[in-house]
C-alpha positions as CSV (number, residue, x, y, z in Angstrom):
1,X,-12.1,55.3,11.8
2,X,-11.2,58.2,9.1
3,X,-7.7,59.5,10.1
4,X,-6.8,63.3,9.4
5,X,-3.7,64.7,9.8
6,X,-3.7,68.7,10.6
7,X,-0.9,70.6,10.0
8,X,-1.0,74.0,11.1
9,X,1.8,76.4,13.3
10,X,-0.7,78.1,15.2
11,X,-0.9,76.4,18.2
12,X,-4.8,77.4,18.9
13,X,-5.8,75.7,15.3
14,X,-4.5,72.5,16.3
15,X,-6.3,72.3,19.1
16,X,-9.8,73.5,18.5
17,X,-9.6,71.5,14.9
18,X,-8.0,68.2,17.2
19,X,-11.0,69.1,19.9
20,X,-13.7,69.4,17.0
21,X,-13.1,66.5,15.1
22,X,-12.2,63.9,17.8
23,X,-15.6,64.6,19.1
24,X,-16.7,64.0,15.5
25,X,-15.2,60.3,15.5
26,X,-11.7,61.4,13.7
27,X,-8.4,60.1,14.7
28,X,-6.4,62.9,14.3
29,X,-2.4,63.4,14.0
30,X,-0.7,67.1,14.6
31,X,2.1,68.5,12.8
32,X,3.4,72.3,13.2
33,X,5.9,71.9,10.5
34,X,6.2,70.9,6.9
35,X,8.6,68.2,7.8
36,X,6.6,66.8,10.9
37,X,3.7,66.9,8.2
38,X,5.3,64.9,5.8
39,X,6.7,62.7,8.5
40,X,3.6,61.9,9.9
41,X,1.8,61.1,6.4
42,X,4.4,58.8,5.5
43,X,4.0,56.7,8.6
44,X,0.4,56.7,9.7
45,X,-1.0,56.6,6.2
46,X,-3.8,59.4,6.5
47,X,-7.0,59.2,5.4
48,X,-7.1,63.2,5.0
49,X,-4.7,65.8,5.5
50,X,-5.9,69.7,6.3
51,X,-2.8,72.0,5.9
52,X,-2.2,75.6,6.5
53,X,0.1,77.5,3.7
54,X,2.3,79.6,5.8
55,X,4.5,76.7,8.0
56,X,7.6,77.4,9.1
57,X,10.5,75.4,7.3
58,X,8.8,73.2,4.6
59,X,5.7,76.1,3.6
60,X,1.9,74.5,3.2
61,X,2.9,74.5,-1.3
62,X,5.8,72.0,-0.8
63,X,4.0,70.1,1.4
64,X,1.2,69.8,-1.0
65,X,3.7,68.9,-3.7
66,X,5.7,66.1,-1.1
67,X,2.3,63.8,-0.7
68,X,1.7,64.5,-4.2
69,X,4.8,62.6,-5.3
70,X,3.9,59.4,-3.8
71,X,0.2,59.6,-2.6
72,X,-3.2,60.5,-3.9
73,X,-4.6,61.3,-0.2
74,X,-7.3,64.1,-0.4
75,X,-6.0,67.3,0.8
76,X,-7.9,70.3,2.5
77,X,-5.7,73.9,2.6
78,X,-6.6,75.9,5.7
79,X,-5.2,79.6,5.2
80,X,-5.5,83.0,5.9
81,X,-4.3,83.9,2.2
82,X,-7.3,84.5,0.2
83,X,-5.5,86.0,-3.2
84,X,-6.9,84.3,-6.4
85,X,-3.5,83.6,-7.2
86,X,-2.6,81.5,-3.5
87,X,-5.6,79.1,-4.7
88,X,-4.6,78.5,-7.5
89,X,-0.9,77.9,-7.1
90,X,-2.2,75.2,-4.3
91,X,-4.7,73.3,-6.5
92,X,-2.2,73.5,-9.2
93,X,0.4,72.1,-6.8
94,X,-2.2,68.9,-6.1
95,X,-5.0,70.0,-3.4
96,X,-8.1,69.2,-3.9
97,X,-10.1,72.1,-1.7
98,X,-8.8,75.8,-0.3
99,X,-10.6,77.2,2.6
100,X,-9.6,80.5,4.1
101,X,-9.2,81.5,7.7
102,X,-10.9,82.9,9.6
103,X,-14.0,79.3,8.6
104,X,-16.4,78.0,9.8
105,X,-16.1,74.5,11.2
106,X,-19.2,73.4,9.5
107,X,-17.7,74.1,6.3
108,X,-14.4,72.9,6.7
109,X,-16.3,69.3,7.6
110,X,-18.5,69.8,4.6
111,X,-15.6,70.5,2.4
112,X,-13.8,67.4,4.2
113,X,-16.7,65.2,3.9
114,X,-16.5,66.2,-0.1
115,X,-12.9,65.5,-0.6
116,X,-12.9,62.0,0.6
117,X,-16.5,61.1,-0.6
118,X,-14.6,61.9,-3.8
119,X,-11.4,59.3,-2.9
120,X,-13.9,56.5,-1.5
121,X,-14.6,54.1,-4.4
122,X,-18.7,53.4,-5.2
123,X,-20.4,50.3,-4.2
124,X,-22.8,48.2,-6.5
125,X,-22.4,46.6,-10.0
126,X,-19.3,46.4,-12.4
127,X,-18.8,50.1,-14.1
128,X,-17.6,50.2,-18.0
129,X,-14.1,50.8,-19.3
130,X,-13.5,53.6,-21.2
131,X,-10.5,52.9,-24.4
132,X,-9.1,55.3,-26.1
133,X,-5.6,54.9,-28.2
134,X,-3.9,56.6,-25.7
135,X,-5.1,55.4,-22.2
136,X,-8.4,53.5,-20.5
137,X,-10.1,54.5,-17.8
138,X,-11.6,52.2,-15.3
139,X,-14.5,53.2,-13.8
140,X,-15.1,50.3,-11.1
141,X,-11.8,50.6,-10.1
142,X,-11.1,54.0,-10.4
143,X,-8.0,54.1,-12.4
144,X,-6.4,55.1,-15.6
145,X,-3.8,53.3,-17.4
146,X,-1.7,53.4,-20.7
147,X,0.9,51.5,-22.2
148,X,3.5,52.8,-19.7
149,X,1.4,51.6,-16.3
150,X,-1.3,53.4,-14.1
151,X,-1.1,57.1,-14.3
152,X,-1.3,58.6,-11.3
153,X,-4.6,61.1,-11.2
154,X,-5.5,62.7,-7.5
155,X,-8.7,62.4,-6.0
156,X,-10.6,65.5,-7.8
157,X,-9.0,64.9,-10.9
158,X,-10.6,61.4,-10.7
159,X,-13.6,63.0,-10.2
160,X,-13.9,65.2,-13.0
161,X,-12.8,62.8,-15.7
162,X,-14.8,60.3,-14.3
163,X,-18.0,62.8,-14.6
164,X,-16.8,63.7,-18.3
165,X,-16.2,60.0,-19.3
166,X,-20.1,59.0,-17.8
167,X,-21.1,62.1,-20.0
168,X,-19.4,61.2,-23.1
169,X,-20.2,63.5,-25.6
170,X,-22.4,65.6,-24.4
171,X,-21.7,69.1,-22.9
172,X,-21.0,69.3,-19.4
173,X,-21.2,72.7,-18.2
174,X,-18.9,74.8,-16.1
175,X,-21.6,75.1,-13.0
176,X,-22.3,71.5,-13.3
177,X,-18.8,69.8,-13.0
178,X,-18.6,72.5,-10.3
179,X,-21.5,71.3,-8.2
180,X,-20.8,67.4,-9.0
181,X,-16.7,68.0,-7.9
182,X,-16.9,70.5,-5.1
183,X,-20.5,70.7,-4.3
184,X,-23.5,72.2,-4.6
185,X,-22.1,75.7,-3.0
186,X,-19.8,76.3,-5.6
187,X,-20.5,77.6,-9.5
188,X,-18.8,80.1,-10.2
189,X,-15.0,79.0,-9.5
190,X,-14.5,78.5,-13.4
191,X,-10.5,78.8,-12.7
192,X,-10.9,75.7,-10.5
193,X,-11.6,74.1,-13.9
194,X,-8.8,75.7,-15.5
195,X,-6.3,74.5,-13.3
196,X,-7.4,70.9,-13.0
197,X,-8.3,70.2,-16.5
198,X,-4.6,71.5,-17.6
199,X,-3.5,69.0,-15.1
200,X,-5.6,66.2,-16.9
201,X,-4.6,67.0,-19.9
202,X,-1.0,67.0,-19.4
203,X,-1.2,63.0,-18.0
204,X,-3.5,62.0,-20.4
205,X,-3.2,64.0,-23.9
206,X,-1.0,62.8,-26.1
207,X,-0.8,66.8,-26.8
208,X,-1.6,68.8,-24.0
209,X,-1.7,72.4,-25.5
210,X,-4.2,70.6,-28.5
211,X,-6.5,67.9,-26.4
212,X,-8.2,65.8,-28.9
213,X,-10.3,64.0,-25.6
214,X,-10.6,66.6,-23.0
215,X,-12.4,69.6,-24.9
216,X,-13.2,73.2,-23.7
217,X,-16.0,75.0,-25.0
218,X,-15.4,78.4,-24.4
219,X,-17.9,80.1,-22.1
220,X,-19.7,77.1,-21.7
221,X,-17.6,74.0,-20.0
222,X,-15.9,70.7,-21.2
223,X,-16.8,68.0,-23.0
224,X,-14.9,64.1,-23.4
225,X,-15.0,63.5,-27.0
226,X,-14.6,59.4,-26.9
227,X,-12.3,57.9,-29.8
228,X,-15.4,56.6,-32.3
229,X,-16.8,60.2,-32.7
């Protein structure tokens, strides 16, 4: 059984998202506070974790940023603050999806269903390694390593190099790593891409501000030059 935590002040959120997904076969755990939440998530392990931004105490950011230290668990923000730059400073802080309030509980379970679609390793036949100089990606097991150990990538940042590195080479445009990441309702969220390719680069380029592997194309989207081209 998928576990979620929710963590959310409002006392009516907690209980129409506990109501709605217990009846959807999801063991759920409540927090109203940032240090509940991170409580919680340290004991029971969730599978998922939907937070709101605006908590009393520890605020939604720093939890975000807590789980982030020591966990790659896919996490949902629930908030009322729609501002470009709220989204941005909470995928940049290590979410993996923003929906504001008031939603739709058919899209929150959509975007849930996305997020840990996205953690669950594929089944079937062995997947190539990916080596550059500077790190190798796994694709079977879903991990990067270099010299120094495993680097630590969340969830969607998996995702999108692990869409890159299967396209090596070629052009993968903006609307297309959109669709495959997030899903087919999204296209036009180019800062998404912003924010989590600077994040990739800065665990995997041996220079960040000049990537030699993780390429933009300007206008068009990103590309994974692999070391023998």
């Amino acid at each position: 059984m998928t576990r979620v935590l929710v963590v959310d002040d409002e006392p009516q959120i907690r209980r129409a998202l506990s109501t709605n997904l217990r009846a959807r076969g999801f063991e759920i755990d409540l927090a109203e506070t940032g240090e509940q939440a991170l409580e919680l998530a340290a004991r029971h392990r969730p599978d998922l974790v939907v937070v709101d931004l605006g908590l009393p105490g520890i605020d939604g950011v720093e939890v975000v940023r807590g789980l982030r230290g020591w966990s790659n668990v896919p996490i949902v923000v629930l908030s009322v603050r729609d501002a470009e730059a709220d989204k941005v400073l909470a995928l940049d802080a290590g979410a993996d999806d923003y929906v504001t309030k008031p939603f739709g509980m058919d899209e929150l379970l959509a975007r849930m269903r996305a997020a840990l679609r996205r953690a669950v390793p594929p089944d079937g036949a062995e997947e190539p390694v990916v080596e550059t100089p500077d790190f190798r990606v796994d694709l079977a097991a879903k991990r990067v390593t270099t010299t120094a150990g495993e680097v630590r990538l969340t969830p969607t940042e998996w995702h999108l190099v692990e869409v890159l590195v299967r396209h090596a080479g070629k052009l993968v445009s903006q609307r297309q790593l959109l669709q495959e990441v997030w899903g087919p309702a999204y296209g036009r969220e180019s800062n998404y891409l912003r924010v989590y390719l600077a994040q990739i680069r800065r665990k995997l380029e041996p220079d960040p501000a000049n990537p030699r592997y993780f390429l933009t194309e300007p206008g068009m989207g990103y590309r994974f030059v692999p070391p023998d081209t």
